[in-house]
C-alpha positions, 0 to 999 in steps of 0.5 A: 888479345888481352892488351886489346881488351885493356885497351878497349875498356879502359875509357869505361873505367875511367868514365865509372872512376869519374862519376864515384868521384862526382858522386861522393863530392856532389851529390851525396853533400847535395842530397844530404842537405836536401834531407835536411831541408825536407826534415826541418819542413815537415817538423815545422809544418806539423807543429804549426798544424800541432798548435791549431789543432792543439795535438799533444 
């Protein structure tokens, strides 16, 4: 019975070792450089709105 049950849930380890692996290669580079980009846009925007507005 256990061999079974081994046998049974060994496609769904497979499938979650999978998908770490996408994660820490693909989207975790992909997000972070993607809050990068949204940082670098507001700090540009706000000190373009800084200098019409002349904020200290």
């Amino acid at each position: 019975m256990k061999k079974a049950i081994a046998f049974i849930l060994l496609p769904l380890s497979i499938l979650i070792t999978l998908l770490q692996a996408m994660y820490e290669s693909v989207i975790e580079p992909l997000s972070t450089s993607i809050g990068n980009g949204i940082n670098e846009l507001l700090t540009t925007n706000y000190e373009f709105w800084k200098k019409v507005f002349r904020w200290k």
